[in-house]
LOMARGU-900398 format. One record per residue: residue in one letter; x, y, z of N, C-alpha, C, O in turn. Coordinates in steps of 0.2 Angstrom, whole numbers, padded with zeros to 4 digits, always signed. Example, Ala and Ser with C-alpha at 12.3 -4.5 7.8 and 13.67 -1.06 7.14 Angstrom:
// residues 2
a+0066-0028+0039+0062-0022+0039+0066-0016+0039+0071-0017+0042
s+0064-0011+0035+0068-0005+0036+0064+0000+0039+0067+0006+0040
// end
This chain:
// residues 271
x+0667+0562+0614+0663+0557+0610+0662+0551+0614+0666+0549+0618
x+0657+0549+0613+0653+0543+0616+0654+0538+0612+0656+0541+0606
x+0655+0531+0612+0656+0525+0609+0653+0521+0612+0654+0520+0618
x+0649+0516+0607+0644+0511+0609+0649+0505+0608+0652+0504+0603
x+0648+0501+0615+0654+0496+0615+0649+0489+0611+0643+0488+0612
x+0652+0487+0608+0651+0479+0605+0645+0475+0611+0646+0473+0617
x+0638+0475+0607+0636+0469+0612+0639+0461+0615+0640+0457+0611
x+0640+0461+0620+0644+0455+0621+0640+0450+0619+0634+0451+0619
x+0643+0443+0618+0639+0436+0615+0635+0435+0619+0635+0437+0625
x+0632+0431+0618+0624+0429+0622+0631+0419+0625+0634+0415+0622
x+0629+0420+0630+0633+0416+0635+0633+0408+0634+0637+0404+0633
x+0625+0408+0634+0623+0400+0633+0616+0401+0627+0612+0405+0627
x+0617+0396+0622+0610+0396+0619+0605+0396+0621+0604+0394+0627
x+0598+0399+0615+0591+0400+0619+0590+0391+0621+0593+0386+0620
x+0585+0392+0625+0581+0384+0626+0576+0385+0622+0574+0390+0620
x+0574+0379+0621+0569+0378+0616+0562+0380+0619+0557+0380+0615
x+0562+0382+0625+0556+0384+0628+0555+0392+0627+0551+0395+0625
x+0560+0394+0628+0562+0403+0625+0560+0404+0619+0558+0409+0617
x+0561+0399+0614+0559+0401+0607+0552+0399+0605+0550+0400+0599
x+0550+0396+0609+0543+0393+0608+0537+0398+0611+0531+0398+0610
x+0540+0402+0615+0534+0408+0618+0538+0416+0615+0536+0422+0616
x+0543+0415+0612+0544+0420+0606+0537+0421+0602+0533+0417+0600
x+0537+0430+0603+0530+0433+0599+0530+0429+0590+0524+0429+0588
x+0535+0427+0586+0534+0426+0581+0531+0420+0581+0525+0420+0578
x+0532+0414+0584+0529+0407+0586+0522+0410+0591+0517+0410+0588
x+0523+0412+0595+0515+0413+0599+0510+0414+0593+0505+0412+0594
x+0513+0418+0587+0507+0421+0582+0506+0414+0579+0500+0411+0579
x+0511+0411+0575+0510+0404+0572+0506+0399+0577+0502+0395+0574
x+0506+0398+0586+0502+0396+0586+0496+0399+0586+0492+0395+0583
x+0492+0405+0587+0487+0406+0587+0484+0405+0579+0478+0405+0578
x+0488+0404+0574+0487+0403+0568+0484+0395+0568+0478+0394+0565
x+0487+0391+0570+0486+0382+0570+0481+0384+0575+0476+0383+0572
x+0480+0386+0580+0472+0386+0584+0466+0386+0580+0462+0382+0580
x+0468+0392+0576+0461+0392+0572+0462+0388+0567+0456+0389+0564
x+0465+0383+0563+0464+0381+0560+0463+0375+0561+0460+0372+0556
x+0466+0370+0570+0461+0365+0573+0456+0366+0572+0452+0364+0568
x+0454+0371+0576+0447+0374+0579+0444+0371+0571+0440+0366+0571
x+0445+0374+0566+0440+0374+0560+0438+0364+0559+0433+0362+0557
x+0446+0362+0560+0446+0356+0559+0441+0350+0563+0438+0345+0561
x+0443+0353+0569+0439+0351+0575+0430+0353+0571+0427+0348+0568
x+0427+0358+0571+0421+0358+0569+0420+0352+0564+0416+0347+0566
x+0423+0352+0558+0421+0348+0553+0423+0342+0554+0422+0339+0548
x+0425+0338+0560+0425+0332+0561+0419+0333+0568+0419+0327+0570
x+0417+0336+0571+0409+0334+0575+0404+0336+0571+0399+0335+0573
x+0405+0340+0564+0399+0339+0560+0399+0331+0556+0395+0327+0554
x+0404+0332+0556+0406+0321+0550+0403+0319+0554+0398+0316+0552
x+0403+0320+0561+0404+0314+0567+0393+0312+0568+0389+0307+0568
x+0391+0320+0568+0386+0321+0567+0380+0318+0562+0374+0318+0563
x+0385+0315+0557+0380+0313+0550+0382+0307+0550+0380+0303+0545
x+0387+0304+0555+0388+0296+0557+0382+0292+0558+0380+0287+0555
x+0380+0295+0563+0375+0290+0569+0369+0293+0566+0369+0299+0565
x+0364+0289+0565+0356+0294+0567+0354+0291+0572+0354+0285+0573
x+0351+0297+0574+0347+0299+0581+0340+0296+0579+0336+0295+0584
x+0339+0294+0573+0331+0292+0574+0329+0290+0567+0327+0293+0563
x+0331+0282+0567+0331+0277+0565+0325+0272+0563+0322+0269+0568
x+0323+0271+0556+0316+0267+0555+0317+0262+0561+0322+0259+0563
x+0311+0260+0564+0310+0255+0569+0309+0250+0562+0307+0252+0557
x+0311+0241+0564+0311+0237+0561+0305+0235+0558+0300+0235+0562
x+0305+0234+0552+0298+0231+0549+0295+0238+0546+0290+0237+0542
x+0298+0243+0546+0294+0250+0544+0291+0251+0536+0286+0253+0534
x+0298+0246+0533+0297+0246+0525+0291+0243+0524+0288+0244+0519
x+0288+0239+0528+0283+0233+0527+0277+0237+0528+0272+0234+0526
x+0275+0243+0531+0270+0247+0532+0268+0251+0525+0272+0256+0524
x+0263+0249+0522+0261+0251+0517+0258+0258+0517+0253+0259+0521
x+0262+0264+0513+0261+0270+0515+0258+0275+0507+0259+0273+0501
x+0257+0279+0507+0254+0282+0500+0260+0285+0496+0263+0289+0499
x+0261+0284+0491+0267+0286+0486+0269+0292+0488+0275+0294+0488
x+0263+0296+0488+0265+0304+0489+0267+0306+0497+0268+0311+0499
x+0267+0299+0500+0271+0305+0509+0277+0301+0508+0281+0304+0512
x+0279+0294+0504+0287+0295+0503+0290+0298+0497+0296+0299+0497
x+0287+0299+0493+0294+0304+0486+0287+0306+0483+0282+0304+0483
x+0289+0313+0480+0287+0316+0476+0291+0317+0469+0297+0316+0468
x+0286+0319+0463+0291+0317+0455+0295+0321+0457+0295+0326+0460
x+0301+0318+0451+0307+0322+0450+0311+0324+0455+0316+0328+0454
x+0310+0322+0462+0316+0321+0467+0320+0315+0468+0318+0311+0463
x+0323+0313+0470+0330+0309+0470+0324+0305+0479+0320+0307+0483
x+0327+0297+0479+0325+0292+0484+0326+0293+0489+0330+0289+0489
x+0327+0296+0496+0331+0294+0503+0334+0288+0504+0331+0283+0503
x+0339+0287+0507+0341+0280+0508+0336+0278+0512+0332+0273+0509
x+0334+0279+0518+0330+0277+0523+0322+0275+0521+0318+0272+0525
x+0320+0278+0512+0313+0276+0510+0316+0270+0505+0312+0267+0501
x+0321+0267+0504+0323+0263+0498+0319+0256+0500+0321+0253+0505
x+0315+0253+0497+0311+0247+0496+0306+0248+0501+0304+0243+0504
x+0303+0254+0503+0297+0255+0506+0290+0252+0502+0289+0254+0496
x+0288+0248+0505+0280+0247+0501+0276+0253+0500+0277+0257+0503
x+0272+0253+0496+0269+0263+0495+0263+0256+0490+0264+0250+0489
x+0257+0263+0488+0250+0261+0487+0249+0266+0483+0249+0272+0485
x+0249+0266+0477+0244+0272+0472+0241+0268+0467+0242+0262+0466
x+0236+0273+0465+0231+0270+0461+0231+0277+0453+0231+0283+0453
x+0232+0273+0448+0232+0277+0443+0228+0274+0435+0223+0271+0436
x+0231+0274+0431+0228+0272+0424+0233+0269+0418+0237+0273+0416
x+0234+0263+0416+0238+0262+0413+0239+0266+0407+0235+0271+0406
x+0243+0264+0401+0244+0269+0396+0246+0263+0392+0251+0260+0392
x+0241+0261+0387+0240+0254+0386+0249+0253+0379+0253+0249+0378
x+0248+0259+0376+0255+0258+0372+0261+0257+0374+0266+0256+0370
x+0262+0259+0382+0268+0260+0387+0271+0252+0388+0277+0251+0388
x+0268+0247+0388+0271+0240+0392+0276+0238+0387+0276+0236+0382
x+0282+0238+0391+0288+0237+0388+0292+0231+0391+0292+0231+0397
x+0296+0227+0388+0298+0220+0391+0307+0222+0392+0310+0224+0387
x+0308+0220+0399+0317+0220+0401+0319+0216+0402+0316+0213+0406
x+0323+0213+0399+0329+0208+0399+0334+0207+0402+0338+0212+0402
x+0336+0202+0405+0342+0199+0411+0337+0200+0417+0340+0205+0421
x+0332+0198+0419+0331+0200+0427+0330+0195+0430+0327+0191+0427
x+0332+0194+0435+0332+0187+0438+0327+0189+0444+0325+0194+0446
x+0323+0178+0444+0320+0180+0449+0321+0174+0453+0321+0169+0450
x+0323+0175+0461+0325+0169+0463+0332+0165+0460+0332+0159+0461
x+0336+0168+0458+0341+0166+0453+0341+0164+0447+0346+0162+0444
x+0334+0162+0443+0331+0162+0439+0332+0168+0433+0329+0173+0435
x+0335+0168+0427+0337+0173+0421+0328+0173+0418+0325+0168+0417
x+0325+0181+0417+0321+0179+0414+0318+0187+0411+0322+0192+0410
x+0313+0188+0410+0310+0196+0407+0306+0200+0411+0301+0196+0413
x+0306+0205+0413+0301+0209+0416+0297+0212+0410+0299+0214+0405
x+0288+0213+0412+0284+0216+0409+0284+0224+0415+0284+0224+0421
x+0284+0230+0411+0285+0235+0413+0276+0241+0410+0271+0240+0407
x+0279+0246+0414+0270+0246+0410+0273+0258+0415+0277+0261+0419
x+0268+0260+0409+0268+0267+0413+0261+0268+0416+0256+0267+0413
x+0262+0271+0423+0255+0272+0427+0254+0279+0426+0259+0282+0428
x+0250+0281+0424+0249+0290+0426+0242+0289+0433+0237+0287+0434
x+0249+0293+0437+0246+0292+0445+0242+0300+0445+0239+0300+0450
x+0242+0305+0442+0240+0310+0442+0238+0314+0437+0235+0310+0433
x+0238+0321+0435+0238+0325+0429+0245+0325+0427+0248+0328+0431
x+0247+0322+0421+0255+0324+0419+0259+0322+0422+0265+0325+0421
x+0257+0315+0427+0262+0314+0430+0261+0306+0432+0255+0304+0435
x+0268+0301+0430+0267+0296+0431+0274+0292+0432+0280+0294+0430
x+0274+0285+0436+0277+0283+0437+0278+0278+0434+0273+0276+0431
x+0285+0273+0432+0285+0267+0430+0284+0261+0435+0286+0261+0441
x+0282+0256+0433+0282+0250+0435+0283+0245+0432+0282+0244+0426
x+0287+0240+0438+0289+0232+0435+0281+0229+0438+0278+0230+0443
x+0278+0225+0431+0272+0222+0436+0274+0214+0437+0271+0211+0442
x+0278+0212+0432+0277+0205+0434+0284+0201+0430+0287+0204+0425
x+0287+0196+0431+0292+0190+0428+0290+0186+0424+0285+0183+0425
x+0293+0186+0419+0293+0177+0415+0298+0177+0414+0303+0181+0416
x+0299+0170+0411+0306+0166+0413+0309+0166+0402+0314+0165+0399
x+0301+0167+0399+0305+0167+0392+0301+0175+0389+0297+0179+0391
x+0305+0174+0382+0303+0181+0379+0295+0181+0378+0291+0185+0380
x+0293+0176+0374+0287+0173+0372+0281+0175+0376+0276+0177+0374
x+0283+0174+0383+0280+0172+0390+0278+0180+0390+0272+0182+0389
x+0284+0186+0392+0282+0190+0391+0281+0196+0387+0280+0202+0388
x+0280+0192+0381+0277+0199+0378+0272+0197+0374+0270+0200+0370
x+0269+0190+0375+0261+0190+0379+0258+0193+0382+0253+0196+0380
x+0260+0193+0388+0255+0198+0392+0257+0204+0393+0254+0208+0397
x+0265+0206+0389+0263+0215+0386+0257+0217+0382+0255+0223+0380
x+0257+0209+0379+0250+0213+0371+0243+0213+0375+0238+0216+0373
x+0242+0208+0380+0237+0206+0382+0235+0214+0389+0230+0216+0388
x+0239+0216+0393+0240+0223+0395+0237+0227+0390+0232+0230+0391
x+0241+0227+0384+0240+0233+0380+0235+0234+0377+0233+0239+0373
x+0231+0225+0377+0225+0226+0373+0217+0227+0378+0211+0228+0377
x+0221+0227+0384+0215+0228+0389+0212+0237+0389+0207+0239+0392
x+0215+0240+0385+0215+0247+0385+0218+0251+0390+0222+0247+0394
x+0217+0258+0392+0217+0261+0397+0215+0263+0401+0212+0268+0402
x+0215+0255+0410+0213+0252+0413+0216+0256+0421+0222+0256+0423
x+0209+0257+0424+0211+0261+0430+0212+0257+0435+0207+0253+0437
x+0218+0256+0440+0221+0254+0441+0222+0255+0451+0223+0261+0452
x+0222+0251+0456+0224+0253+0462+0232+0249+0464+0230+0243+0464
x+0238+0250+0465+0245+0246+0465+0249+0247+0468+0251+0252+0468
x+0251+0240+0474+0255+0241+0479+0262+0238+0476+0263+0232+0474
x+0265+0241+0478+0273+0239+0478+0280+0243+0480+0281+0249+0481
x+0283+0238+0480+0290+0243+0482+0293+0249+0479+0294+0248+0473
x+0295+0255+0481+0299+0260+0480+0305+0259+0479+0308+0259+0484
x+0310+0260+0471+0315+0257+0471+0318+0261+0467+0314+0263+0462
x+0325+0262+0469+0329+0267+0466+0331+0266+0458+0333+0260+0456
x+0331+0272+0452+0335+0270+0446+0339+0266+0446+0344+0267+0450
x+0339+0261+0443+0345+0256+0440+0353+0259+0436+0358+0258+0435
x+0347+0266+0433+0354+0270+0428+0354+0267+0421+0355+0261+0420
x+0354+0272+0415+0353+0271+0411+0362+0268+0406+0368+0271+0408
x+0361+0263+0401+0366+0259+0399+0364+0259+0394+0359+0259+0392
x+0372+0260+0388+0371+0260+0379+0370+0254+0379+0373+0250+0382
x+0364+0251+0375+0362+0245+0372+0367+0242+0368+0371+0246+0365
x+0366+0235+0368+0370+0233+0363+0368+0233+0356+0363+0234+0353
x+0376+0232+0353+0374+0233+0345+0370+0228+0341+0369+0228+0335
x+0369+0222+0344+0365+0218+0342+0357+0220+0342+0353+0219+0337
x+0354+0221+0347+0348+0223+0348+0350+0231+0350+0353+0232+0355
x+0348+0237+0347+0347+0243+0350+0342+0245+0354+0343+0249+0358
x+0336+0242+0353+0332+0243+0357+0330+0241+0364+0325+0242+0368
x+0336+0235+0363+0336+0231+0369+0338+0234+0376+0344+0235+0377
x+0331+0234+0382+0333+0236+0388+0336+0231+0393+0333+0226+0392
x+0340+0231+0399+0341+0225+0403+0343+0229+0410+0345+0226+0414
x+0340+0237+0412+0339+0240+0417+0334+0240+0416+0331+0241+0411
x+0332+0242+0426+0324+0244+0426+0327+0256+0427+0331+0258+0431
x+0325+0258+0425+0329+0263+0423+0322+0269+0419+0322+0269+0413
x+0318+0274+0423+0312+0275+0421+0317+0280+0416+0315+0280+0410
x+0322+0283+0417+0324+0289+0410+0324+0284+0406+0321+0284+0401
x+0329+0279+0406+0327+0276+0397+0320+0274+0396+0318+0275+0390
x+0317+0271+0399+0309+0269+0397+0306+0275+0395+0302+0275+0390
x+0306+0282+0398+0303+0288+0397+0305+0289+0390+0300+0290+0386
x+0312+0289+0385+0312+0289+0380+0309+0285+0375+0310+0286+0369
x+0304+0279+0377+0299+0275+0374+0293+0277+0375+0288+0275+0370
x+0291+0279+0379+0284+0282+0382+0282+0285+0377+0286+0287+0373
x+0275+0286+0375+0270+0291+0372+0266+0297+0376+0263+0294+0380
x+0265+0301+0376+0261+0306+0379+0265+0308+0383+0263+0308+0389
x+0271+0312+0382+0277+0313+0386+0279+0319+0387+0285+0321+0389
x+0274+0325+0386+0275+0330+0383+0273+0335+0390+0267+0335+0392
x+0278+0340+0393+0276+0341+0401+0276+0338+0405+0273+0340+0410
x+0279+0332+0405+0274+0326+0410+0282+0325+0415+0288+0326+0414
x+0278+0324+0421+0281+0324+0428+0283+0318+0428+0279+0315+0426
x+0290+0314+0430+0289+0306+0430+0294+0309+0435+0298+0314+0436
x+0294+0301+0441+0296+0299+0447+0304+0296+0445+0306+0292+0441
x+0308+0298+0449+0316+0295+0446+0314+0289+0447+0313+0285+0443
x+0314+0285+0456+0313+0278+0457+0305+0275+0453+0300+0278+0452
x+0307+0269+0452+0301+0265+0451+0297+0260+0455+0300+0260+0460
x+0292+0257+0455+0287+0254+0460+0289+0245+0454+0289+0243+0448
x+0292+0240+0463+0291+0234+0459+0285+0230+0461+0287+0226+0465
x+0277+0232+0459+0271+0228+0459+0273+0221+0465+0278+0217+0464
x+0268+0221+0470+0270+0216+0473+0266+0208+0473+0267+0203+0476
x+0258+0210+0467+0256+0206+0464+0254+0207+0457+0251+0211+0455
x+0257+0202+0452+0257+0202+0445+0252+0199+0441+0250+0193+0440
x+0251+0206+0438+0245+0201+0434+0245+0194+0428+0250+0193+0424
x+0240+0192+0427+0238+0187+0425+0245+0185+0420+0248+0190+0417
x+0246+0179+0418+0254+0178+0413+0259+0178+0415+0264+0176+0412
x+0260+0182+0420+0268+0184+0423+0267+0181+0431+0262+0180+0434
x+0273+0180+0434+0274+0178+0441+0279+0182+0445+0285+0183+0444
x+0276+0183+0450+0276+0187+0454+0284+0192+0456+0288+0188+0459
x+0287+0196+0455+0293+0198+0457+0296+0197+0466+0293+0198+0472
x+0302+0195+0463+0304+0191+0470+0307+0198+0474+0312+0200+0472
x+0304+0201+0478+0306+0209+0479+0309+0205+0488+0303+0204+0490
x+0311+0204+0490+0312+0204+0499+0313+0210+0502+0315+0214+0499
x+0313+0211+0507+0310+0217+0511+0321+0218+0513+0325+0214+0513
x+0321+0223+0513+0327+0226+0513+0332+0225+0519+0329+0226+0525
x+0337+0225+0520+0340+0222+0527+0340+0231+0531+0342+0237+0530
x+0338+0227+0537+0342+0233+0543+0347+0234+0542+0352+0230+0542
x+0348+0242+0541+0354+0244+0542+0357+0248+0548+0354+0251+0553
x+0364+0247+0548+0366+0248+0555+0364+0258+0556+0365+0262+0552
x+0363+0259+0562+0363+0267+0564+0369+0273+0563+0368+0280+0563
x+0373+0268+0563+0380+0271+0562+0382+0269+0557+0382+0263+0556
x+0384+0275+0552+0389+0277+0545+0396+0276+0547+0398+0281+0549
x+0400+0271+0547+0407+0269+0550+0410+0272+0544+0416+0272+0545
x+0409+0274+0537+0414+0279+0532+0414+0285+0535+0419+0287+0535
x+0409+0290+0539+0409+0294+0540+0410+0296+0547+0409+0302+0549
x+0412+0290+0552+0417+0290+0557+0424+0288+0555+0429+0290+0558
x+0423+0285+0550+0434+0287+0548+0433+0296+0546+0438+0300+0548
x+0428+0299+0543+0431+0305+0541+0430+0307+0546+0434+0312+0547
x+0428+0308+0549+0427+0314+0556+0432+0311+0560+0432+0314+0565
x+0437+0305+0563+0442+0305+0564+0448+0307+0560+0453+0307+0564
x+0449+0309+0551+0454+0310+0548+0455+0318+0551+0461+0320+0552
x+0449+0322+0552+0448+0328+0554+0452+0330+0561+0455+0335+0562
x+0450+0324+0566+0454+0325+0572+0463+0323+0571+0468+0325+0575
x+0463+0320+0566+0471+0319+0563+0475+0324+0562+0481+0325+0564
x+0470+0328+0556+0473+0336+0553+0472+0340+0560+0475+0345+0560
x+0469+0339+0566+0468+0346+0569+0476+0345+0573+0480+0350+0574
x+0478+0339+0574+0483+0336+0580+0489+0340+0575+0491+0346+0576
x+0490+0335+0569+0496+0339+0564+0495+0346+0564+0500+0348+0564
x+0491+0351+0564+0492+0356+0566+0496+0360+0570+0500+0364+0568
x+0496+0355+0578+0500+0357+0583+0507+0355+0581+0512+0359+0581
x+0508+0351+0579+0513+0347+0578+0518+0350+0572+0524+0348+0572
x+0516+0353+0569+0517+0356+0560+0520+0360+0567+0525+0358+0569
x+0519+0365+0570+0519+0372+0573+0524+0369+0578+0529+0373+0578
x+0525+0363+0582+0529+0363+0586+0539+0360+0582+0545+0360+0584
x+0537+0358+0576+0542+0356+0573+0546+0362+0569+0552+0362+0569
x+0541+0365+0564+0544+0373+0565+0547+0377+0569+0551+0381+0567
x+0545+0376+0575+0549+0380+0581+0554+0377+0583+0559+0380+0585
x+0554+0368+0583+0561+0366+0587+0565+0366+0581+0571+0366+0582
x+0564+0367+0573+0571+0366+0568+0572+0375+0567+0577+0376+0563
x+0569+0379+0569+0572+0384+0569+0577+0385+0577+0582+0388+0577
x+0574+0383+0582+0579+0382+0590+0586+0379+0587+0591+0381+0587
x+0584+0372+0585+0589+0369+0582+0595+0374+0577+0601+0373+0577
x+0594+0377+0574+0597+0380+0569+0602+0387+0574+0608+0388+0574
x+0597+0389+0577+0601+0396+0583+0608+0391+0587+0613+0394+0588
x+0605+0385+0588+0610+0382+0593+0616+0380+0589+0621+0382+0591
x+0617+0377+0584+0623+0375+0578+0626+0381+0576+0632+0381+0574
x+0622+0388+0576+0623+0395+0573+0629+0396+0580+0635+0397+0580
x+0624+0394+0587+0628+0399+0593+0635+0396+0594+0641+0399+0595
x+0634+0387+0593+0642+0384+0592+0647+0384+0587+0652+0382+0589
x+0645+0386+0581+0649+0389+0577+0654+0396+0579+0660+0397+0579
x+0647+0400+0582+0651+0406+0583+0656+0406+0589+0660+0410+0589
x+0655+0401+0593+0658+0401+0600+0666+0396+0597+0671+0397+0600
x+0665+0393+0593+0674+0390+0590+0672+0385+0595+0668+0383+0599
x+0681+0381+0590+0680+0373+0595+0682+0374+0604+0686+0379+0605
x+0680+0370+0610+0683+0370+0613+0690+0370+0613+0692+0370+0608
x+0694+0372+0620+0701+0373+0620+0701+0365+0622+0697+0361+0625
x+0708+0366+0618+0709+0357+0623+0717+0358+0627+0722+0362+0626
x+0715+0352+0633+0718+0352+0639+0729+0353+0634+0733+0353+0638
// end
């Protein structure tokens, strides 16, 4: 009969380099590679949508361009078209001129005269045309607008984003105090299929009774998005923890064999 003798104890503990190129840990790193890797992409696409490569040259907003080559209806603004001057030519809608409240011009509290243009078939934009400083002021020259009839019209001005629609207060319901074409479109008449622009045009000359909208040309902005270089650096964060997640699991598993091996080895003899 044959007898398989006891394997003898393992002499000295692994090194931690021994358990780090162990087939169980080799597959966990290849595991954390590909999940850098993935990390790493999505911080050189962040990194990517940081900086732009091609940037309005200064003054671009002040070049007067046709309404229709920066926004079409029913699309949302670009940052980079936001207070662009644009030029279209349409017809008022003499029952449409409607007066906003709280708008300051020059730091001055006062009302915007608002009006709808139909720049096309079934399709129109709102406009700020002009400031007064009292109520009186303007909604004169709403009635005076509205009594001109329906007056065809050529109008340059800025390209500007929704302000966003607000519950009125309960003292006035009807009272508006954004420039905000969805809530004006629920005042509008002839609304039926009709295409309307989300931003609105603030007239850069005001007709007769109202004084001029203090619009200034929009500041330069820098080419580089610095929110979207923190996130494509938090990404190189997560790739590095990856390594690190993988290298700490391997040393507290080393650690554990080694406490195991001196446990089993008993205390030193003493002299």
């Amino acid at each position: 009969m044959t007898s398989t003798e006891p394997a003898l104890p393992q002499e000295f503990p692994p090194t931690l380099r021994e358990v780090l190129l162990r087939r169980r840990w080799l597959g966990v790193l290849v595991l954390c590679l590909v999940v850098a890797g993935v990390f790493a992409w999505l911080g050189q696409w962040q990194l990517g949508r940081a900086i732009d490569t091609d940037p309005p040259p200064p003054g671009a907003t002040e070049q007067v361009r046709p309404l229709t080559d920066v926004i079409e209806p029913g699309k949302y603004l670009a940052e980079s078209a936001g207070g662009q001057r644009v030029e279209t030519s349409g017809t008022w809608l003499p029952e449409d001129f409607i007066v906003i409240s709280s708008r300051f011009n020059d730091g001055a509290e006062g009302y915007w005269v608002t009006g709808q243009l139909r720049v096309a078939e079934r399709t129109s934009i709102a406009v700020a045309l002009g400031w007064a400083q009292t109520r009186e002021e303007a909604d004169a020259a709403a009635s005076a607008l509205a009594d001109a009839g329906p007056v065809e019209t050529t109008i340059t001005g800025r390209v500007i984003d929704d302000e966003g629609v607000e519950v009125p207060p309960r003292t006035d319901p009807l009272q508006l105090t954004r420039m905000s074409p969805a809530a004006l479109l629920s005042r509008w008449h002839d609304v039926e299929q009709l295409n309307v622009y989300r931003p609105y045009l603030a007239s850069v000359e005001a007709p007769a009774g109202l004084v001029d909208i203090s619009s200034p040309a929009p500041t330069q902005k820098s080419p580089v998005n610095w929110l979207n270089v923190f996130y494509a650096a938090e990404w190189a964060v997560f790739a590095g923890f990856a390594f690190y997640l993988w290298y700490r699991l391997a040393k507290d598993a080393w650690e554990r064999e080694v406490e195991e091996f001196e446990d089993a080895a008993g205390p030193e003899p003493t002299a």
